[in-house]
Every structure is written in C-alpha cells, then in structure tokens.
ROKOL-14358 format. One line per 8 residues: their letters; for each residue z, y, x of N, C-alpha, C. Coordinates in steps of 0.001 Angstrom, whole numbers. Last residue first. Example, Ala and Ser with C-alpha at 12.3 -4.5 7.8 and 13.67 -1.06 7.14 Angstrom:
# ROKOL-14358
SA = 7080,-2250,12850,7140,-1060,13670,7870,30,12900  7800,-5690,13190,7800,-4500,12300,7800,-3300,13200 .
END
This chain:
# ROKOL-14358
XXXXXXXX = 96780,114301,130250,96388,114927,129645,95510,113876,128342  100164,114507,131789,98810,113474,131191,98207,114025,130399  101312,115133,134798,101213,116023,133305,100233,115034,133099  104394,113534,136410,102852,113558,136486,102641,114763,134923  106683,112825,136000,106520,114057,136739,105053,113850,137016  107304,110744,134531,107974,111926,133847,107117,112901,134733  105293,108538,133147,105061,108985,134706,105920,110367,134262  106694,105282,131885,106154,106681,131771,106089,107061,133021 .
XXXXXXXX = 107158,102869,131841,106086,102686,131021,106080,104284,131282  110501,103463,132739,109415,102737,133606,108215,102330,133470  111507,103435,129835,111162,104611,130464,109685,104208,131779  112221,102007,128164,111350,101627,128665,110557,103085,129378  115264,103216,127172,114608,101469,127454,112963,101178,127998  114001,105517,126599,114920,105040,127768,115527,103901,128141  112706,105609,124492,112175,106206,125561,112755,105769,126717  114068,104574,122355,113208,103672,122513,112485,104157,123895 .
XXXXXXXX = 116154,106960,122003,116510,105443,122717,115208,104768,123003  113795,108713,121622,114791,108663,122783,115352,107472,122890  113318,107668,118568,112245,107767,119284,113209,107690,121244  116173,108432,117361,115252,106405,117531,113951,106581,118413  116351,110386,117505,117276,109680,118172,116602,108317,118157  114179,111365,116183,114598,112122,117471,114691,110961,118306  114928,110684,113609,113435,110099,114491,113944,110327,115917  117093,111871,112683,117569,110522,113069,115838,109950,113774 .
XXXXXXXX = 116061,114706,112736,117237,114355,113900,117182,112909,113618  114261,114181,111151,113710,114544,112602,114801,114133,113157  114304,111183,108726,114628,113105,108755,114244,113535,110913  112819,108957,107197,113268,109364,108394,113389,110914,108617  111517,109332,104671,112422,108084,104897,113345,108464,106253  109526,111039,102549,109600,110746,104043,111194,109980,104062  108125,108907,99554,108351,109904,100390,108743,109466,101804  105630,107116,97194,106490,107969,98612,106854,109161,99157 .
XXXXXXXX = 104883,106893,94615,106310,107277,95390,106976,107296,96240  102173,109116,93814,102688,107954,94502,103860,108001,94471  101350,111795,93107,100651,110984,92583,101458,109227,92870  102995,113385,94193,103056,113321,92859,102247,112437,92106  103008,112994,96794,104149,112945,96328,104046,112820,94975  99962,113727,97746,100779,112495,97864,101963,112097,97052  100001,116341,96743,99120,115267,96389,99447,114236,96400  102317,117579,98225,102411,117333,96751,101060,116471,96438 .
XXXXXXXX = 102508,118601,101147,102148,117055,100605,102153,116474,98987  101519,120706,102704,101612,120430,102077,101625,119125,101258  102670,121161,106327,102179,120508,105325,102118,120722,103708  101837,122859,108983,102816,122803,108103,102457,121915,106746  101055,124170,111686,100534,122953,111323,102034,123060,110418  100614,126973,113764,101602,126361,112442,100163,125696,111801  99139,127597,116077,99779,128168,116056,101109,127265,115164  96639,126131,118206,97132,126116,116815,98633,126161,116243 .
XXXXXXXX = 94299,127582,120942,95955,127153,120363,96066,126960,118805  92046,128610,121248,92253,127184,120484,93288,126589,120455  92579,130997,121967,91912,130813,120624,91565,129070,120460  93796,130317,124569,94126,131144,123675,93499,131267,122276  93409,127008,125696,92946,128277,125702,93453,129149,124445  97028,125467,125886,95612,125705,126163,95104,127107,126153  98800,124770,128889,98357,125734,128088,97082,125498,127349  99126,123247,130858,99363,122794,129605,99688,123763,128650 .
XXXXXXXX = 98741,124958,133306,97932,123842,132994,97841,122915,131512  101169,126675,133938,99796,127276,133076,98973,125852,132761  104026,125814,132339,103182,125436,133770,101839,125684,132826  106847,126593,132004,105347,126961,131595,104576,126799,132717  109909,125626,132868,108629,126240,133387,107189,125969,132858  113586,125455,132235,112284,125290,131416,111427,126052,132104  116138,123765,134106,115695,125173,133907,114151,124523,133373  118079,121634,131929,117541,121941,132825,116538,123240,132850 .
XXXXXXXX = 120475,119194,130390,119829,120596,130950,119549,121120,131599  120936,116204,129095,120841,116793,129870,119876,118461,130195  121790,115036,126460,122726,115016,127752,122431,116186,128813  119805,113885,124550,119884,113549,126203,121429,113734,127259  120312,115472,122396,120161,113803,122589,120637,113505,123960  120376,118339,123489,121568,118072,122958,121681,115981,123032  117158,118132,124139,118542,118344,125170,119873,117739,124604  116124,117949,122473,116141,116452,122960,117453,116827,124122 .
XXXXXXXX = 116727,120019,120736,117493,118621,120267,117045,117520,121023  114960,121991,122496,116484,122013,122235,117133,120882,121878  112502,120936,121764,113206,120865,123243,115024,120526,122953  112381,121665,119307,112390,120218,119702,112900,119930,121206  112260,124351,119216,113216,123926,118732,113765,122335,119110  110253,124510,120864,111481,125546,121637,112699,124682,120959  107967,123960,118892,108311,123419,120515,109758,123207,121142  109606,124631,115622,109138,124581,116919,109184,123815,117896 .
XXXXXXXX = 109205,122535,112787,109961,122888,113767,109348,123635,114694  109036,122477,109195,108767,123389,109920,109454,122942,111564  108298,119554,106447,109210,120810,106994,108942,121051,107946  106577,118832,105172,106565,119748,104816,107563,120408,105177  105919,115864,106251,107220,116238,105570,107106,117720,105023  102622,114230,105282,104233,115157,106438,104980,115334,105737  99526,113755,104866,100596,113163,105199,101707,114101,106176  97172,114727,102650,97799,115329,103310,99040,113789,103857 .
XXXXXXXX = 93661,113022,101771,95187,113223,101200,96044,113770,103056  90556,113110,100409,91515,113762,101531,92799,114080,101050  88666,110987,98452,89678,112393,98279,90118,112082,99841  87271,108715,97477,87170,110105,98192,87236,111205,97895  90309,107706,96055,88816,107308,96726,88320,108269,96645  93004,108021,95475,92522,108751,95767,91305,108088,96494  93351,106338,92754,92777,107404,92865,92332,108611,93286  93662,103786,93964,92645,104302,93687,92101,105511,93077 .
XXXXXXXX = 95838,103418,96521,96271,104264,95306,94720,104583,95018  96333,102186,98961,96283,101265,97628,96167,101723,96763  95821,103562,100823,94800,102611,100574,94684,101857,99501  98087,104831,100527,97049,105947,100491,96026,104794,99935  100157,102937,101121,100508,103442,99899,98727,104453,99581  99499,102752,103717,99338,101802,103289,99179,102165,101552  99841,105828,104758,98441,105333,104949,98582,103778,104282  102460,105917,104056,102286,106101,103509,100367,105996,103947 .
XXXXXXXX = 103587,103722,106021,103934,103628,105065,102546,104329,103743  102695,105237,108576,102368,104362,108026,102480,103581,107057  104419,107840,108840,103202,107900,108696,102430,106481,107857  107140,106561,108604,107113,106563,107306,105165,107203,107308  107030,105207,111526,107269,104364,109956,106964,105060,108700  106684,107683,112876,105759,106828,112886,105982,105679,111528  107943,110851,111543,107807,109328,112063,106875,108618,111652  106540,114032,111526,106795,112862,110620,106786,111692,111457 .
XXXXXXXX = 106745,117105,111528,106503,116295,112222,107152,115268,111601  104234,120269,111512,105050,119404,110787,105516,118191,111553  105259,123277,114297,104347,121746,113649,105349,120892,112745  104248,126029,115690,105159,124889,115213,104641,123901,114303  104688,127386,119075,103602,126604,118132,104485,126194,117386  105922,128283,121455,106128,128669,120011,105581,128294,118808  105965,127320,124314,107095,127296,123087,106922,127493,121666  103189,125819,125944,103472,126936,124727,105064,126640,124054 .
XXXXXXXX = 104260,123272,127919,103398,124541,127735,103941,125443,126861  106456,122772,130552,106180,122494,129312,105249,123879,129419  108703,120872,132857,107279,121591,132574,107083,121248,131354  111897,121407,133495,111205,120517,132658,109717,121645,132894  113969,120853,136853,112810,121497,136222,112234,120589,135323  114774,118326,137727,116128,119823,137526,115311,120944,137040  115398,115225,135728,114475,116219,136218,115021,117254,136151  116408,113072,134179,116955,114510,135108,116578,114836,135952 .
XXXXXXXX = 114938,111570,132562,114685,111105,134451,115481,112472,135242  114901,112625,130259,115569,111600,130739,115798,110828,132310  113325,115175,130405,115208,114833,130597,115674,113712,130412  110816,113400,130360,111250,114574,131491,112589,114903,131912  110957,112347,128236,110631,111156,129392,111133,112425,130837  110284,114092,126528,111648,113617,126014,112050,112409,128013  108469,115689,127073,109952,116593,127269,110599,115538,127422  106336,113580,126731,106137,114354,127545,107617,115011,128086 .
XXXXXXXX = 107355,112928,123667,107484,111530,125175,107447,112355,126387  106484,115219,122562,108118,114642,122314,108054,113775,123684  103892,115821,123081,105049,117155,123545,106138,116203,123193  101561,113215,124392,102307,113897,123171,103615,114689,123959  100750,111701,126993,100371,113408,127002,100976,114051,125699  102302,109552,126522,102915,110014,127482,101961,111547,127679  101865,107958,123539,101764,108276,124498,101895,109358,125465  105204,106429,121344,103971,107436,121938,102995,107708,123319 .
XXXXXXXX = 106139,104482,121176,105331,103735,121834,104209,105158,121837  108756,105653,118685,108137,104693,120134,106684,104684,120212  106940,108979,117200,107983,107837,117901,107658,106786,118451  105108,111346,115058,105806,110392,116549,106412,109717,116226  102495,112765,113734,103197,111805,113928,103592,111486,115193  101228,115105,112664,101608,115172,114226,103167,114022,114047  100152,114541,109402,100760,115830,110365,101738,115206,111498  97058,112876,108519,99137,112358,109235,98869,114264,109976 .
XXXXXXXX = 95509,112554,106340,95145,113239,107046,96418,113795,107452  93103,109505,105115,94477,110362,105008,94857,111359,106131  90570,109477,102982,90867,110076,104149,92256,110397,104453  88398,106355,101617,89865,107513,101424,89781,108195,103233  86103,104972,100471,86647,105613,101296,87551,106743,100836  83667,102676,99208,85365,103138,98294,86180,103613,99913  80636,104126,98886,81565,102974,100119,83405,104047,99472  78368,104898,97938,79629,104500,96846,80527,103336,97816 .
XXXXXXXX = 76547,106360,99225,76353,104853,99303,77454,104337,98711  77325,109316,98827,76053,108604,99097,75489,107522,98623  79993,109131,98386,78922,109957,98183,77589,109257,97774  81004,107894,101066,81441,107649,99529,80670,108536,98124  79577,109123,102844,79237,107983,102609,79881,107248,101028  80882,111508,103067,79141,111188,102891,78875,109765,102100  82923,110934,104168,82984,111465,103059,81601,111111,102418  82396,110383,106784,83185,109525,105980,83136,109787,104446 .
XXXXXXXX = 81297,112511,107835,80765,111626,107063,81107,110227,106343  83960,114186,107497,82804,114640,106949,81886,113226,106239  85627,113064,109086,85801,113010,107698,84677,113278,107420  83680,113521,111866,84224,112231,111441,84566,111974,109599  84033,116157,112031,82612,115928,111700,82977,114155,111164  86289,116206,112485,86053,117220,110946,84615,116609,111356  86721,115533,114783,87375,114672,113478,86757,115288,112114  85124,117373,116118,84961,115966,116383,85550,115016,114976 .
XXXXXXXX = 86659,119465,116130,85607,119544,115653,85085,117811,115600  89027,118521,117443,89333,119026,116030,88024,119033,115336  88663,118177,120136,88970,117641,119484,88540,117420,118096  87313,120992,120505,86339,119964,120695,86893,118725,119926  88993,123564,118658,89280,122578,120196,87952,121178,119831  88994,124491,116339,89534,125269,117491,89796,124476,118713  87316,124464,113386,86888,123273,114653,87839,124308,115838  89196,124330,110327,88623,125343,111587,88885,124383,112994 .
XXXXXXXX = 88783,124511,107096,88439,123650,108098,88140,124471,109287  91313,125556,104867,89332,125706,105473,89881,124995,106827  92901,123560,102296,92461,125001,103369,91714,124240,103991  93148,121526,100356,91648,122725,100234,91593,123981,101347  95086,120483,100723,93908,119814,101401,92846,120807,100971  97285,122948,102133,97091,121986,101065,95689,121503,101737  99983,124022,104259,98349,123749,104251,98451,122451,103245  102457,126692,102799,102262,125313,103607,100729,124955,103213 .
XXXXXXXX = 100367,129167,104545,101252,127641,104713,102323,127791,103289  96989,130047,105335,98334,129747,104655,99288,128739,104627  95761,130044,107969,95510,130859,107043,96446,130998,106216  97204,128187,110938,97205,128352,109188,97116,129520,108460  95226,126662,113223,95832,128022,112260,95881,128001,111308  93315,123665,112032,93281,124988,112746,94545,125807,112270  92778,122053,110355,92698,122937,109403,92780,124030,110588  92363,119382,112018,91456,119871,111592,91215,121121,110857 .
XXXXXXXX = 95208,118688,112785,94201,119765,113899,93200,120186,113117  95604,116474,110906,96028,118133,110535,95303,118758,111841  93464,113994,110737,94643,115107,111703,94750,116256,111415  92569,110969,109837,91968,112325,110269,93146,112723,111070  91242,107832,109578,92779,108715,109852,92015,110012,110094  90370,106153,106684,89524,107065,107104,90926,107628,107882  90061,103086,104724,90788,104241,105013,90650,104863,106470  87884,101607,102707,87862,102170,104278,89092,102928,104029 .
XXXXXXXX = 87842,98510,100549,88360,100291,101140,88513,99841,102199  86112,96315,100734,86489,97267,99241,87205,98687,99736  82963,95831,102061,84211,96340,102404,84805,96608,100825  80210,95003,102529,80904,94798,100950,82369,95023,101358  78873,94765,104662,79726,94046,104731,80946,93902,103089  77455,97546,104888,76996,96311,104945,77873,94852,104734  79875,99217,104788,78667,99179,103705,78110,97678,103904  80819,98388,107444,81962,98464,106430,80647,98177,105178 .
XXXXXXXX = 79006,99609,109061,79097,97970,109300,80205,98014,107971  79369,102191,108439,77939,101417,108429,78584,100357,108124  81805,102761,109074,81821,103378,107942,80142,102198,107546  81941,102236,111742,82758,101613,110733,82166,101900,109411  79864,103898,113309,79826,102975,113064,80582,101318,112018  81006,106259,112427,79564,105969,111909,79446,104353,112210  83160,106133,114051,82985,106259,112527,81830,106168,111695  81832,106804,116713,82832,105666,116311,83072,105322,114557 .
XXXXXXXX = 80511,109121,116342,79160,108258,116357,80286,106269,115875  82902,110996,116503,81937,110345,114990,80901,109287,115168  84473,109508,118264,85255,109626,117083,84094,109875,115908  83056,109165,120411,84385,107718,120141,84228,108112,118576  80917,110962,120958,80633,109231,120785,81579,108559,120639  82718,113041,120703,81153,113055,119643,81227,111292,119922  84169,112775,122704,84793,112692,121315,83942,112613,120746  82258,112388,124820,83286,111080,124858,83736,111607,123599 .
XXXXXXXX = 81695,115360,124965,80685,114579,124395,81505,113223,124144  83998,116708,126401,83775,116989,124668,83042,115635,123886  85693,116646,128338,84675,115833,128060,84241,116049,126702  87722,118707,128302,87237,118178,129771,85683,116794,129199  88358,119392,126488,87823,120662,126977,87307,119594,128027  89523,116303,125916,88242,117030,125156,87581,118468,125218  91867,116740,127157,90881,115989,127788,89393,116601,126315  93950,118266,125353,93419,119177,126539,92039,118163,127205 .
XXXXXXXX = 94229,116286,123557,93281,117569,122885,92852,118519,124546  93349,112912,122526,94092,113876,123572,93536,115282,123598  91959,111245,121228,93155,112160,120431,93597,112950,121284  89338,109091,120209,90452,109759,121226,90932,110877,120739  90206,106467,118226,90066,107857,118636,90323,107976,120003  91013,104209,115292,90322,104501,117039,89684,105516,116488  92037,103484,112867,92346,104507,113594,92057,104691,115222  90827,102307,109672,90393,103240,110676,90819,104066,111868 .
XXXXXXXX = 91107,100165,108531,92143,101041,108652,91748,101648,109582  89651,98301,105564,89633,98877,107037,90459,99836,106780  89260,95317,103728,89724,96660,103710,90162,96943,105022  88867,92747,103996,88501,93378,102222,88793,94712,102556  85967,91036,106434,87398,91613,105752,87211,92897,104478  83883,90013,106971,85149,89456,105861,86272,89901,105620  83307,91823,110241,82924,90761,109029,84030,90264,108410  84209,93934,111439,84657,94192,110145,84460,92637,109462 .
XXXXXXXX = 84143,92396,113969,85434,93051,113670,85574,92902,112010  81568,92545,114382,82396,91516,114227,83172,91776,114084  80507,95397,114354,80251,94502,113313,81079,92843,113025  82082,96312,116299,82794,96889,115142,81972,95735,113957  80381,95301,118148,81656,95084,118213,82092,95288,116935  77899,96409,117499,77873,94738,117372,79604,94798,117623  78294,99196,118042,78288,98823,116234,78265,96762,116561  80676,100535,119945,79883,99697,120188,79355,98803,118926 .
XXXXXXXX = 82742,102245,119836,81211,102888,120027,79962,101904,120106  84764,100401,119847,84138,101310,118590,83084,102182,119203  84286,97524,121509,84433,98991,121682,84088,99940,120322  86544,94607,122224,85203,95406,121910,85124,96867,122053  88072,91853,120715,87920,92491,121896,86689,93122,122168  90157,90926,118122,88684,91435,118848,88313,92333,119644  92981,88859,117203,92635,90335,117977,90592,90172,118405  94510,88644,114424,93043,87970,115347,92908,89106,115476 .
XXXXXXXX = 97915,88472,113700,96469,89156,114097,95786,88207,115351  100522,87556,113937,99973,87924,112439,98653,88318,112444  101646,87709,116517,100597,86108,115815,99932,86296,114578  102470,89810,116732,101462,89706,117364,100640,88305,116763  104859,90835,116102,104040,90399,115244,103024,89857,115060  106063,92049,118180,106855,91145,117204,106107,90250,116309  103897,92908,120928,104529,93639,119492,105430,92127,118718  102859,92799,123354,104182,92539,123227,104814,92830,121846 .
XXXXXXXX = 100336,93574,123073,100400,92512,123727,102296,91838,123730  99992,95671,121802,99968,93974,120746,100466,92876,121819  99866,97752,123095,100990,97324,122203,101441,95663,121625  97188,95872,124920,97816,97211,124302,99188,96626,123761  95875,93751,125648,95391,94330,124137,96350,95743,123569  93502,92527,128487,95168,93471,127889,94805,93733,126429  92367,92049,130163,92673,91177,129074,94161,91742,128135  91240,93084,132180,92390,92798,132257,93080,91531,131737 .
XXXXXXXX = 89038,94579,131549,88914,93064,132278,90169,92345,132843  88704,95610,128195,88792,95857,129482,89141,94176,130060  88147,96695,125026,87915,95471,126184,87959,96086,127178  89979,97569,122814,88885,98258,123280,89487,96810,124474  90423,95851,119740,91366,96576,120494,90123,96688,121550  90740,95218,116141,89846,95834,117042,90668,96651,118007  92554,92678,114329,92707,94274,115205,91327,94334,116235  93328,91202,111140,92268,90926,112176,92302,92489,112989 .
X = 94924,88959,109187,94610,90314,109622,93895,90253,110965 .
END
C-alpha cells in the first residue's frame, strides 16, 4: 500500500507517523495540487482512495480559491493520473455538506445539491467531475458520500474534539457556536469500513452512495453527553465567531442509507454513546495534541 501525505520540511507524515501500521505503507511525500506528485503516487497501483481536502468550513469564507485548487483542481488531478495509469477503482470521498439543508429528510442520494459555503461548492464541483470522468473516459469511479464522521485523531476545528478537549481541560466557560443544527453522526471505524465495502461493490461504479447511521442528534444534544462522559459542567457561550453566516448554516444533515444497506452488508457497528466514550478517552490521553482555549478554524 502506498499514502500520499502533503510535504513539509519537517518530515512529518501526520498520523502515520505514529500509527500501528505504519510499515504496511510507502509513504510519498507531495502535494495533491501537485499532478507530478499525485503522478507518482498513483503509478501501479490497482485502486485509489481519494481523501485529500480541505474540509474546514469557516476557513473557506476565508480562502475560497485554496478549496477550488485542493479539492477540484486536487481531483482533477487523481482522477487524470488514475486514467492514465489503468487504475481499476477510484473511490471518490465527498460530504453530506453537499446536499445543504434538508429539503427532506432523511437525505437520499437524489436530493438537490446546495453549494451553502465555498466548502460545499468545492466538493460538489469535485463529485461532479469525478463523475465526468466515469462518463466520459470509463474511469471505474465510485463516490461515497460519509455523514459527519468522528473519533480519535479528529481535528481540533470538528464540534466533538472542539467541546470534547474544552471539558476536559475544565474550562469554567465552554465556547460553542450554533446549538441547534443536527447531524447524522457515524464513527470513524465503521465510516471506513464501509468506503472499503463501497470500493468493492461493482455495482456501485458511478453511482454516489450515502454513508451514516440515519439517526438524528443535536449540537445541544452532543454537548450534553460529553458533559455526562466528562464529569464536568460548565456555563455554555456562543461566541459569535463560530457562527457561521446565516444562509450557509446547514440546519439537518440526516441520512438516508438504504442504498448502502440493501445492496451490501454493512451496517453501523458503533452506536454514538459507545463512539462518544471511545472518541473522549482517546481525547484525554492525548489531550496535549489540542489547544482547548484557542477556536481553530
């Protein structure tokens, strides 16, 4: 197996640098905006997993163009060097951000596509030509499309590491934005599970498959169970800065996953209260990897 990890002069590779597994991968050191990087990356291999991005949704009011050049001109370049290279499957990550507000819930893969943050427009132009290309140039591409995956090793601007890194440092004030948004939310083991199960199932080549549980929480609600985890309570402040703008809030992210479910046999493996609790311990063993009282955007 072979990882495309972004070069810096450190020599750092991220996660990998301490992961369990780390000998199982030839790491390449490079840039997905960069097609001679991504071209050594892809050479000889039988199948791509597409997940460089940037993903941070308040930094894309702050740089929009950095998402046009990570996430589609970045996909243009996999999706190329993949064709040229006789790839047998691309798997393509998208993001429930892309449906916006839910017109209806629970969101199947035929609700409408609404760009409500630079982010969101950025990935919907990403599937897009991901899509193109299976189209086009018969490149065997899938799209799987994870509802608001967590646990360890989140980063520190996601709403669980953000609250969860906040009552763990008993902090006597938590800052948080919007309470009321609510979102599907699925562990990181069983997200990846089922992007392995997505790559292997030929029938969905280009198709857009849903990934979540199809069950419902709030902000307000997730607060609440990191409190009860934690131990600890504290007065809650809406700090206007982790707000976003009012028409590019996304209200209910809810899943539909019967594509997945009925075509495959996966399901979700981890329920929220036992993620909760495995995501928090893994927060407070390595808390000293977070800034609780900084906001990251």
């Amino acid at each position: 197996m072979r990882a495309l990890v972004r070069y810096n002069g450190r020599g750092s590779q991220g996660w990998l640098d301490t992961s369990a597994v780390r000998d199982r991968f030839e790491v390449v050191a490079g840039d997905i905006r960069d097609f001679d990087s991504v071209s050594r990356a892809v050479a000889g291999c039988a199948e791509i997993f597409h997940l460089a991005a940037l993903i941070g949704i308040p930094y894309s009011y702050e740089s929009p163009l950095a998402y046009v050049r990570t996430n589609v001109e970045g996909t243009y370049n996999v999706l190329e060097a993949a064709r040229r290279s006789d790839v047998r499957r691309v798997l393509i990550t998208s993001t429930s951000e892309v449906y916006g507000t839910a017109i209806y819930t629970p969101i199947d893969e035929a609700h409408p596509l609404q760009p409500q943050s630079p982010y969101s427009a950025s990935k919907i132009g990403a599937d897009q030509l991901a899509l193109s290309y299976q189209m086009s140039f018969g490149l065997p591409v899938v799209v799987a499309r994870p509802f608001n995956t967590y646990g360890p090793r989140q980063s520190a601007r996601a709403i669980i590491p953000s609250l969860a890194t906040q009552l763990l440092s008993r902090r006597p004030r938590i800052d948080v934005g919007s309470l009321d948004p609510v979102r599907d939310l699925t562990f990181v083991e069983d997200t990846a599970s089922a992007m392995i199960t997505i790559a292997a199932t030929d029938a969905f080549l280009g198709r857009v498959v849903n990934v979540g549980t199809g069950e419902a929480i709030s902000i307000r609600e997730i607060y609440e169970r990191l409190v009860a985890i934690t131990g600890h309570q504290a007065e809650l402040h809406q700090d206007p800065a982790r707000i976003r703008p009012q028409s590019s809030e996304v209200m209910r992210l809810i899943s539909n996953n019967s594509v997945l479910r009925n075509t495959t046999s996966w399901a979700s493996s981890v329920n929220i209260d036992a993620g909760l609790v495995r995501t928090v311990d893994w927060l407070r063993d390595n808390l000293d990897r977070y800034r609780p009282e900084r906001y990251t955007v």
